[in-house]
C-alpha positions in Angstrom: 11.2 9.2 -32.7 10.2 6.0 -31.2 7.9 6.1 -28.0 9.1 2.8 -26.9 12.6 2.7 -24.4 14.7 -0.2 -23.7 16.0 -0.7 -19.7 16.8 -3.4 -17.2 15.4 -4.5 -13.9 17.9 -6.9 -12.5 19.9 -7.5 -15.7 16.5 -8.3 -17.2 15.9 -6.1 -20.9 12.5 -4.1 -20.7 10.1 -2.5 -22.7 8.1 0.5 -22.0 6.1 3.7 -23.1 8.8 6.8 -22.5 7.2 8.5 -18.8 6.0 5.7 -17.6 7.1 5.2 -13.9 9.5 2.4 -13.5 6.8 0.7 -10.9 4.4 0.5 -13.6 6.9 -0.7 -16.1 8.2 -3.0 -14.5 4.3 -4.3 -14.2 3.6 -4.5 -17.7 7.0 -6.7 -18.1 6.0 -9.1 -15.6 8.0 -8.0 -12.5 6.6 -7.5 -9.5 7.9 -4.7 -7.4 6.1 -4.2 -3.6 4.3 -0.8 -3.0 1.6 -0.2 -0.3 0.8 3.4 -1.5 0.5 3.2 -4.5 -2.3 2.6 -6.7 -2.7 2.4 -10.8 -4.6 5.2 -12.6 -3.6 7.8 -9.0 -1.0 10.2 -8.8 1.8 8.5 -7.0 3.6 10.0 -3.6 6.3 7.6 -2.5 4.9 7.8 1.1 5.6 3.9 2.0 8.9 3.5 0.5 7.9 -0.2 0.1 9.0 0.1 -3.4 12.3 1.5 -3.0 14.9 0.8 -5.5 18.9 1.3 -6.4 19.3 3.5 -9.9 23.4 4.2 -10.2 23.8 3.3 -6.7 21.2 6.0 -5.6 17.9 4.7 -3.4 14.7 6.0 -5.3 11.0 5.4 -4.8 10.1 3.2 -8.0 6.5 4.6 -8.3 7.5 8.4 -8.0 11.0 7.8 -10.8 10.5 8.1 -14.4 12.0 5.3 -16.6 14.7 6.5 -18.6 16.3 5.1 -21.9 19.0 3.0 -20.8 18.2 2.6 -17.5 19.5 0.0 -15.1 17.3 -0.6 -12.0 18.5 -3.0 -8.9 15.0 -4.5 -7.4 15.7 -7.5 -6.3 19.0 -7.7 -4.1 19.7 -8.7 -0.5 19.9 -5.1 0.0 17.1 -3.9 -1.2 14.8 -6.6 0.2 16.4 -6.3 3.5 15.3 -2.5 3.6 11.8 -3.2 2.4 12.0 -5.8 5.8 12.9 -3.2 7.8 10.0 -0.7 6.2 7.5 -3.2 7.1 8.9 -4.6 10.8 8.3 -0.1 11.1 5.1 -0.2 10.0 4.1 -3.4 12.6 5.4 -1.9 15.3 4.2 1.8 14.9 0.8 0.6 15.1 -1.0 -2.4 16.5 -1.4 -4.7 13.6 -2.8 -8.2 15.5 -3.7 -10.0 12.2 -5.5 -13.2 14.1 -8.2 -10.5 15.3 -8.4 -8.5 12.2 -10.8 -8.6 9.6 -8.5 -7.8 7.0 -6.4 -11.2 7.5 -5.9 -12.8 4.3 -6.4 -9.7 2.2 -4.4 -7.0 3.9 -1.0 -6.3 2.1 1.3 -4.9 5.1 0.6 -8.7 6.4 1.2 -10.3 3.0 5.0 -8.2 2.7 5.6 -9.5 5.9 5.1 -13.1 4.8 7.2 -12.5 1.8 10.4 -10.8 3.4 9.7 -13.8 5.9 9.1 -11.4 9.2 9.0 -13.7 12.2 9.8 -11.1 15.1 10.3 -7.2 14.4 13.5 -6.1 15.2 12.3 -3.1 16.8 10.2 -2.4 20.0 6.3 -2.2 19.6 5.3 1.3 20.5 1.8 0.0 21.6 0.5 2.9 20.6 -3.6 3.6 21.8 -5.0 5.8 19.3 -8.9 6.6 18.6 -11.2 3.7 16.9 -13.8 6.2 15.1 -17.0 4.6 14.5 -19.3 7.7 13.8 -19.4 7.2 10.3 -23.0 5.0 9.4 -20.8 3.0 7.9 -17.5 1.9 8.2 -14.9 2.3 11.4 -11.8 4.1 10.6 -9.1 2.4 13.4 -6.7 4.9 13.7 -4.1 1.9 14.9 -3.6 0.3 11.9 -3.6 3.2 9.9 -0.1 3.5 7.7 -0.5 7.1 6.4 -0.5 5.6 2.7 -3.2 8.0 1.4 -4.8 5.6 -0.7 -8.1 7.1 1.1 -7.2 10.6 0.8 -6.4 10.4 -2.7 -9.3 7.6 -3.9 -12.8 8.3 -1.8 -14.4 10.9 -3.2 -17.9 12.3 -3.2 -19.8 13.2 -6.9 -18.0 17.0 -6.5 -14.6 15.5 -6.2 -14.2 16.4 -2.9 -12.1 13.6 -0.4 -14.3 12.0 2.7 -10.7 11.6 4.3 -7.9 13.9 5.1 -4.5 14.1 7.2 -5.2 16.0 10.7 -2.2 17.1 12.8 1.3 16.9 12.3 4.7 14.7 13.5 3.8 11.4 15.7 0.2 12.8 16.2 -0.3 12.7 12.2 -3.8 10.8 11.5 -6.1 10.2 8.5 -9.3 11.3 9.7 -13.2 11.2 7.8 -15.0 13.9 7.2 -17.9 13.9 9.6 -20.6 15.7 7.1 -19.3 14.0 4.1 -19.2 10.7 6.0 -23.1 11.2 6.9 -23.9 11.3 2.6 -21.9 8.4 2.2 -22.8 5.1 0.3 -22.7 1.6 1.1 -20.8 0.9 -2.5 -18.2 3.9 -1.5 -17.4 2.7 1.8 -16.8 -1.1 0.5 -14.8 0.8 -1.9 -13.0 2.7 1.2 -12.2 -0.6 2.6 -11.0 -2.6 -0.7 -8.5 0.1 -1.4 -7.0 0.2 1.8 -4.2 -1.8 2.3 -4.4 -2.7 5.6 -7.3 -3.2 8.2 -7.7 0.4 9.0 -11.3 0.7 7.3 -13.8 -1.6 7.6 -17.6 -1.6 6.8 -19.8 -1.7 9.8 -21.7 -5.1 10.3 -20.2 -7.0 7.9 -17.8 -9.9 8.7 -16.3 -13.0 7.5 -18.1 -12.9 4.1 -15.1 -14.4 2.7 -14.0 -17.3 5.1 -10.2 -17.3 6.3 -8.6 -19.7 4.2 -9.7 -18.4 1.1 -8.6 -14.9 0.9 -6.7 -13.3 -1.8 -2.9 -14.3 0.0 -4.0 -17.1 2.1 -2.5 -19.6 -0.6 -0.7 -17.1 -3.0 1.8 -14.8 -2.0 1.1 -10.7 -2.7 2.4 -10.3 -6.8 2.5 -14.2 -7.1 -0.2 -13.4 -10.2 1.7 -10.8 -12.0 2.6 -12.1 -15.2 3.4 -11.8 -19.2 
């Protein structure tokens, strides 16, 4: 039996390895579907939601959902964009994401989803929330305010025994991402440039360093976020 199963992504016939998720898939036919959590080659969570599709009129994470043979998958509707909107006006205003003060501009993700769904003014209330700006590490600051809870840390920066420098702390509205203080103190400059490439948003950055690339010339200052995935 064939490896290989047909399916569509907006009417559009794919092709793809059988258990490969349909985030992935849809990737390696040239489609381009949004996910802040996920990352290639890491076991995927569906934490953000960002990449929520419609699969026989059910909503499903895209990156968590196995493609099946046959499958029809609804990406890129009025519906389904307006929800991924509404997922990142939440993630704005649950945390104090200032992009003209943040070193991230340019490169972070959350900002470059909320030029493509064309976000002028969140429809919800900022919480203004004031939550701790960690800069123990010798390294890098973790700022707990622009942290999204996407894991990418947790799951990514990890010492030579395997063991995460970040974990979750606490539960409900007073959930965090936090670094290991010991583990922080064996950390290397190449692990936390790593750390702050792989997250999403401008939640870690490495200590005195700024500006190396000037504004203006950052990855979605003149291409939008999955402009460059093609055939």
């Amino acid at each position: 039996m064939s490896n290989l199963i047909k399916f569509k992504i907006d009417g559009v016939e794919c092709m793809t390895e059988r258990g490969k998720f349909i985030v992935e898939a849809a990737l390696e036919n040239g489609i381009f579907i949004p996910t802040l959590c996920n990352m290639p080659g890491v076991k995927p969570k569906g934490s953000c939601r960002i990449c929520t599709v419609k699969i026989n009129g059910r909503l499903m994470t895209s990156c968590t959902t196995p493609v099946a043979d046959g499958m029809e998958v609804e990406s890129n509707s009025t519906e389904i964009n307006e929800l991924r909107k509404s997922i990142v006006e939440l993630l704005f205003v649950s945390g104090n994401h200032f992009c003209p003060a943040c070193e991230k501009s340019g490169n972070c993700e959350l900002q470059a989803l909320g030029y493509l769904y064309q976000m002028m003014v969140p429809r919800y209330p900022y919480e203004f929330p004031l939550r701790e700006v960690d800069a123990d590490s010798p390294y890098i600051i973790k700022d707990q305010n622009r942290c999204i809870l996407c894991k990418r840390c947790i799951k990514t920066i990890k010492d030579e025994q395997g063991r995460s420098l970040f974990a979750f702390r606490d539960r409900g509205h007073r959930l965090e991402v936090v670094l290991d203080k010991e583990l922080a103190a064996e950390m290397t400059p190449e692990l936390a440039e790593l750390a702050m490439k792989n997250c999403p948003v401008g939640s870690i950055l490495v200590k005195e360093k700024g500006f190396v690339e000037p504004i203006g010339k950052r990855k979605f200052d003149k291409t939008a976020i999955g402009s460059d995935v093609k055939l």
